[in-house]
C-alpha positions in Angstrom: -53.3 -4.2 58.3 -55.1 -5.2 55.4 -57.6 -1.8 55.7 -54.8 0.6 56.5 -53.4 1.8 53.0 -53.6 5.3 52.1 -53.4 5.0 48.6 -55.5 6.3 45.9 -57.3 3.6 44.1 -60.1 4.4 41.0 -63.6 4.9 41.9 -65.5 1.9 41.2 -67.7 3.1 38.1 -70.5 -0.6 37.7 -73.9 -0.4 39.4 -74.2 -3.0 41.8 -70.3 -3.7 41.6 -70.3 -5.6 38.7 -68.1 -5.1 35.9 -69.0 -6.3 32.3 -66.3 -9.1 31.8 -67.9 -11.5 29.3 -65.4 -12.2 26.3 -68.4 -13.2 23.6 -65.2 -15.6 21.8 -64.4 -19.1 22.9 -61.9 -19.4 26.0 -60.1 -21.5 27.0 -61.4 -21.2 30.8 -63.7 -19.0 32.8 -60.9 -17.6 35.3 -60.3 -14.4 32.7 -62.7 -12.9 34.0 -61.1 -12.7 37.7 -58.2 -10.8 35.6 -60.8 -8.9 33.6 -62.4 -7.7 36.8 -59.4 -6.7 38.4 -58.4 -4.6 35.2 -61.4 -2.8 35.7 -61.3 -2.2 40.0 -57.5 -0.8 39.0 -58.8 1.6 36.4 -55.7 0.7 34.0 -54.7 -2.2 31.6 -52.0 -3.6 30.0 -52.2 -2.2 26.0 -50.7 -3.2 22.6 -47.5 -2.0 23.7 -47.1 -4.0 27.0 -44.9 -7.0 28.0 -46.7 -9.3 30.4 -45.9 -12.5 32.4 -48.9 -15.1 32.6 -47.5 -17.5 35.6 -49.1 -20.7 35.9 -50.6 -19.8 32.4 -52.4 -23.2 31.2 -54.5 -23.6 29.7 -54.7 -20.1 29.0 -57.8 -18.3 29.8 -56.1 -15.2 31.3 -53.5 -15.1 28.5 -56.2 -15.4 25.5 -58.0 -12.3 27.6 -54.0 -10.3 27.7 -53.8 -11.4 23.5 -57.5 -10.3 23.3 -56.0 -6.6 24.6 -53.1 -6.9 22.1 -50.4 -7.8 24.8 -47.5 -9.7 24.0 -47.4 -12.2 26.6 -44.8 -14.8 28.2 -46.8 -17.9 29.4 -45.1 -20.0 31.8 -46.6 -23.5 32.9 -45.9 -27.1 33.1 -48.5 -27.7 30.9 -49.0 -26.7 27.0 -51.6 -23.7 26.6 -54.6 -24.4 24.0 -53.2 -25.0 20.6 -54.4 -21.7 19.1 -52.4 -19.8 21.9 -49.4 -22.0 21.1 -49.0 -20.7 17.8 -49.7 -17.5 18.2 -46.4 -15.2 17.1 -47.3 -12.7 20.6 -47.6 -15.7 22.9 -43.5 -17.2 24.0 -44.5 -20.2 25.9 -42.2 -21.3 28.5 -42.9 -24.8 29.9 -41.6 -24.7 33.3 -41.8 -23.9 37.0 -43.3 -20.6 37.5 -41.9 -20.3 40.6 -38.7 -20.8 39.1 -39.1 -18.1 36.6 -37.3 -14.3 36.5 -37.5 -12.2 33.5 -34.2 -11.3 32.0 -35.6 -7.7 31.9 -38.4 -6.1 34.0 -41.7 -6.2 32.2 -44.7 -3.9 32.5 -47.0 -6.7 34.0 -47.3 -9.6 35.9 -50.4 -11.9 36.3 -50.8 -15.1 38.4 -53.9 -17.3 38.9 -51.9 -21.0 39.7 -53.2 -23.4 42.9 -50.3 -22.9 45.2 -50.6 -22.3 49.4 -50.7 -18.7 50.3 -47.2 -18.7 52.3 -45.6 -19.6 48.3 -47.3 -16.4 46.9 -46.0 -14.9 49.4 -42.7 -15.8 48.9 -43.0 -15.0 44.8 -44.4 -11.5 45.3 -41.9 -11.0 48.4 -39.1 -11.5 45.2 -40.9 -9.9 42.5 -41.4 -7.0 44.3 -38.1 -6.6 45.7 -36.5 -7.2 41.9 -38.8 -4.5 40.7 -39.4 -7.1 37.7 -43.0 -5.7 37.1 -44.9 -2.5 37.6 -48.4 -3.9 37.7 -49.4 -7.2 39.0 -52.8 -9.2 39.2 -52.2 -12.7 41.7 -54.9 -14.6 42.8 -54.5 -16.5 46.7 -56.3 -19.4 46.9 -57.9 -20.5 50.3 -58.0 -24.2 52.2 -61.4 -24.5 53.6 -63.2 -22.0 55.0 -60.5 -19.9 56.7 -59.1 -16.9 55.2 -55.9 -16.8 56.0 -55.3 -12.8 56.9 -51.7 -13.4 58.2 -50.4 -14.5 54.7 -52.5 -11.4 52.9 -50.7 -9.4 55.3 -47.6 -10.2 54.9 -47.9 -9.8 51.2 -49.5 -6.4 51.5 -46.7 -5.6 53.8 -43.9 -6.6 51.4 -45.3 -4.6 48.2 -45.1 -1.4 50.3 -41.7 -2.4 51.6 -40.8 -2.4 48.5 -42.5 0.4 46.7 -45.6 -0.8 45.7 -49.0 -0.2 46.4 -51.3 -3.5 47.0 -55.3 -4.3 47.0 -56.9 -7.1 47.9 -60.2 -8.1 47.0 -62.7 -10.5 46.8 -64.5 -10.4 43.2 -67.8 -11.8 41.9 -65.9 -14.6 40.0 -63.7 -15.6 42.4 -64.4 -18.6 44.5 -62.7 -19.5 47.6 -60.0 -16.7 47.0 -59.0 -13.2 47.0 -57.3 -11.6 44.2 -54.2 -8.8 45.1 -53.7 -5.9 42.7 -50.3 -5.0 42.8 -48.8 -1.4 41.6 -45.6 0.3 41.9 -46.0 4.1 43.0 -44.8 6.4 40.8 
């Protein structure tokens, strides 16, 4: 179940659960700070030197906030990011399906915060995991309505372990209807 893991996770160090996730620059959205907040519940974030995948990237709140930590990152979307992301030189945009996408390599991180039903993240963790293409990962689950749907979150807990990795879920002050799944492999 959900509750059942065994694995160490950092001590949450912000009074009253809330971490400080306010860029003071222009973004290009608000969701950042969903990713920012998850950096700080895993205790670890990708640095200078990591590669990360931003799935569903547009417009490109969560990769300005990876640039912002001096990550190169490799935006995939349909849609164009902002124009300032576009032509940054540590940005590769790849318009496209992000379900669609593999890495030709592993990289060191993989975030996700695109509108898609719970049973398709399922399905692109379930293959992400089991390719070992990333050793971190940050996905936001969206919800329908009111009902959370703990089948599909347990699947996807269940196929992280089965596959080496150890997975969180939680809810966070700036989500909305949705949880966000912090994914790591065990070392």
């Amino acid at each position: 179940s959900l509750s059942s893991t065994n694995r160490y996770w950092p001590q949450w160090r912000y009074p009253a659960g809330l971490a400080p996730v306010d860029i003071k620059e222009s973004m290009p959205s608000s969701a950042y700070r969903k990713l920012m907040e998850a950096f700080a519940c895993m205790g670890t974030a990708p640095s200078s030197e990591s590669r990360v995948v931003d799935l569903g990237a547009s417009p490109g709140g969560w990769t300005a906030a990876l640039r912002r930590l001096g990550s190169r990152v490799i935006a995939i979307d349909r849609s164009p990011l902002r124009e300032d992301l576009m032509k940054d030189e540590k940005v590769y945009f790849v318009q496209g399906d992000a379900f669609a996408y593999s890495p030709d390599t592993p990289v060191d991180w993989m975030v996700s915060d695109f509108i898609a039903y719970p049973d398709r993240v399922h399905e692109l963790l379930n293959n992400w995991c089991k390719q070992k293409w990333a050793d971190y990962m940050v996905v936001t689950v969206k919800f329908q309505g009111a009902e959370v749907p703990f089948e599909e979150l347990d699947k996807m807990v269940t196929a992280s372990s089965r596959y080496g990795y150890s997975c969180r879920v939680k809810h966070f002050f700036n989500n909305k209807n949705e949880v966000t799944m912090m994914i790591q492999r065990d070392q």
